[in-house]
C-alpha positions in Angstrom: 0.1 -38.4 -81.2 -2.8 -40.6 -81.1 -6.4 -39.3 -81.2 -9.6 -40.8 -79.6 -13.1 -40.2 -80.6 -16.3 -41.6 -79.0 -20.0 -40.9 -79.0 -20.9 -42.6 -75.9 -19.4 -42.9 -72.4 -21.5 -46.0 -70.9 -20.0 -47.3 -67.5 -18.9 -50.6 -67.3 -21.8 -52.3 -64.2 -25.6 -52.1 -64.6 -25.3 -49.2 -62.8 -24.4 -47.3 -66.0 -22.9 -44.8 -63.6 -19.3 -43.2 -64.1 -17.0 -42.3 -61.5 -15.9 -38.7 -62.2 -12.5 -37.3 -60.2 -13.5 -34.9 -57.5 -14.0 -31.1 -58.3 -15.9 -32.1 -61.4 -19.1 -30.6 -62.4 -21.8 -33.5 -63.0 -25.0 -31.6 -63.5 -26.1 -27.7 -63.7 -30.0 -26.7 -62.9 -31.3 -23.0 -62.9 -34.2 -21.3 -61.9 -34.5 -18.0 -62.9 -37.7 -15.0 -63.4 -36.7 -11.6 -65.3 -38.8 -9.0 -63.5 -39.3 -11.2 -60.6 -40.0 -8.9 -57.5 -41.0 -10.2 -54.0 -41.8 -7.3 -51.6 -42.8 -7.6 -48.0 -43.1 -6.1 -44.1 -43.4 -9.3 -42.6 -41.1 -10.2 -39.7 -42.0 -13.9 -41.0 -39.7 -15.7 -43.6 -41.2 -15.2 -47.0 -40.6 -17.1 -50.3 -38.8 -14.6 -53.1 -39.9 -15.0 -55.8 -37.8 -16.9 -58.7 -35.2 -18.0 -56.2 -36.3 -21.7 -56.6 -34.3 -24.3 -58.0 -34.4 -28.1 -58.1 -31.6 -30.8 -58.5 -31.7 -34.8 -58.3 -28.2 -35.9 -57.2 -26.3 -38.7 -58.8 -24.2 -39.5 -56.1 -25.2 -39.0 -52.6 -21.4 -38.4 -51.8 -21.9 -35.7 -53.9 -21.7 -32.0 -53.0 -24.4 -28.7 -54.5 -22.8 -25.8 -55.3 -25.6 -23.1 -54.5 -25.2 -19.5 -56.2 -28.1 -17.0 -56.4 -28.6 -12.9 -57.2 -31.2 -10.6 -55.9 -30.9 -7.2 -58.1 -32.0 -4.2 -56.4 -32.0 -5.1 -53.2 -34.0 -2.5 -51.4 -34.7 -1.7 -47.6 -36.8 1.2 -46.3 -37.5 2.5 -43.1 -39.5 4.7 -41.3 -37.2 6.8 -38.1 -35.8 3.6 -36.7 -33.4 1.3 -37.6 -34.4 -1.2 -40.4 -32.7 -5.0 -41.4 -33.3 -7.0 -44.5 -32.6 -11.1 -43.5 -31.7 -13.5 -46.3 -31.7 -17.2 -46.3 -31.9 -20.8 -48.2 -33.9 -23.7 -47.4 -34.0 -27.0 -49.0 -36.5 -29.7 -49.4 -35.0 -33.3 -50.0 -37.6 -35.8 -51.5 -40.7 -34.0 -50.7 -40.4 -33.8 -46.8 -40.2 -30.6 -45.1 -37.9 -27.7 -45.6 -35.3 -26.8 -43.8 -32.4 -24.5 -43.3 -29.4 -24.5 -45.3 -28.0 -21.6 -45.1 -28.5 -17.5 -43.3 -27.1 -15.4 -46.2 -27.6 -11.9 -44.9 -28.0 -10.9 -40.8 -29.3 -7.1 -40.5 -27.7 -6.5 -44.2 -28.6 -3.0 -45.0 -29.2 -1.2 -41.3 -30.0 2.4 -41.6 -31.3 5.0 -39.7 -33.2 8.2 -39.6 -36.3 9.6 -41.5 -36.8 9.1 -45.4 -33.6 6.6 -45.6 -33.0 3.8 -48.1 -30.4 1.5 -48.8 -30.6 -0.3 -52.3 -27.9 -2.9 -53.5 -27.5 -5.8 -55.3 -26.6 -9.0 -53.1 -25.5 -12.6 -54.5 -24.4 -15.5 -52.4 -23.0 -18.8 -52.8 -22.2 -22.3 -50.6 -21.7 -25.6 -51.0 -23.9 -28.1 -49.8 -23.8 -31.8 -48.4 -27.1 -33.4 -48.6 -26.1 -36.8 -48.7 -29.1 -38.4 -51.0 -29.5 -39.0 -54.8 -33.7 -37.7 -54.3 -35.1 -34.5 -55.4 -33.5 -31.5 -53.6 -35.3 -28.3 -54.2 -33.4 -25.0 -52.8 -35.3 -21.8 -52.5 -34.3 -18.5 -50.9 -36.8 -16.4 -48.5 -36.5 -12.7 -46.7 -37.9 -11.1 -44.0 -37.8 -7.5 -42.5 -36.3 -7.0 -39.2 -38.7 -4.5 -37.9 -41.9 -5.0 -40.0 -40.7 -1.9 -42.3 -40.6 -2.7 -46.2 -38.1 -4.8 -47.9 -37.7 -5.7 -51.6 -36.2 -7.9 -53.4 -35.4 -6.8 -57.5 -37.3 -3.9 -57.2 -36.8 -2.9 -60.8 -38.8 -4.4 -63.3 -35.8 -5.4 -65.3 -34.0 -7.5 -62.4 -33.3 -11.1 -62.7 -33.6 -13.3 -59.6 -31.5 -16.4 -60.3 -30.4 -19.3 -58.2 -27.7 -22.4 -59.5 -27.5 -25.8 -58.3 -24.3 -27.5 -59.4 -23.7 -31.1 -58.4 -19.8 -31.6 -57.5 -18.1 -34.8 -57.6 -16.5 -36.0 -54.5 
């Protein structure tokens, strides 16, 4: 059996850049806020707070692997039907944001007087955005009737979001 040890994988061009198999994990980023709590009754999309991570891509063949949490998840209404919306956006290289990806459509309806619906609700997907600049991915929410919706209601709930660049 033969045994090798090295220090320091440099690649072989200027570049300095190894090629990795696909499937492999190249880079990890996380955002993250313990007792992060974003509540709101707007019908707009609003940012949530700690849900905000940033990657730089290696390759731009390379796919993100986007996975977040939102502890205590919480919808209330007031005699009418009432809808939390999730989603992503992403920012590449300091232009505009844009959609990625609709996480939750009307998650949580309920009805009647005095209801509530709390959960916890985590996501992933993989993305393809194709460059090697700055790609920042947040998550917003809005209500679907202007009624309240929080996300990590609990002072003890951590928001998190990871960004893991994938070899292709």
């Amino acid at each position: 059996m033969s045994t090798l040890s090295v220090d320091t994988i440099t690649g072989q061009t200027t570049a300095a850049n190894l090629k990795l198999p696909a499937g492999y994990v190249i880079q990890t980023q996380y955002g993250s806020q313990s007792g992060a709590r974003t509540q709101s009754t707007s019908t707009s999309w609003v940012d949530i707070t700690g849900s905000s991570v940033t990657i730089t891509p290696k390759y731009n063949t390379s796919k993100i692997l986007i996975t977040a949490s939102f502890p205590d998840t919480f919808v209330t209404n007031t005699n009418i039907a009432n809808s939390l919306y999730l989603k992503c956006i992403r920012n590449i290289g300091g232009g505009s944001f844009s959609d990625v990806c609709q996480i939750a459509d009307r998650q949580g309806i309920v009805a009647g007087s005095g209801h509530e619906f709390m959960c916890s609700m985590s996501y992933s997907f993989l993305d393809s955005p194709t460059t090697t600049s700055a790609c920042i991915y947040k998550c917003q929410l809005k209500s679907y009737n202007s009624n309240q919706v929080n996300v990590g209601q609990q002072s003890s709930g951590l928001v998190n979001i990871i960004a893991m660049e994938i070899a292709q």
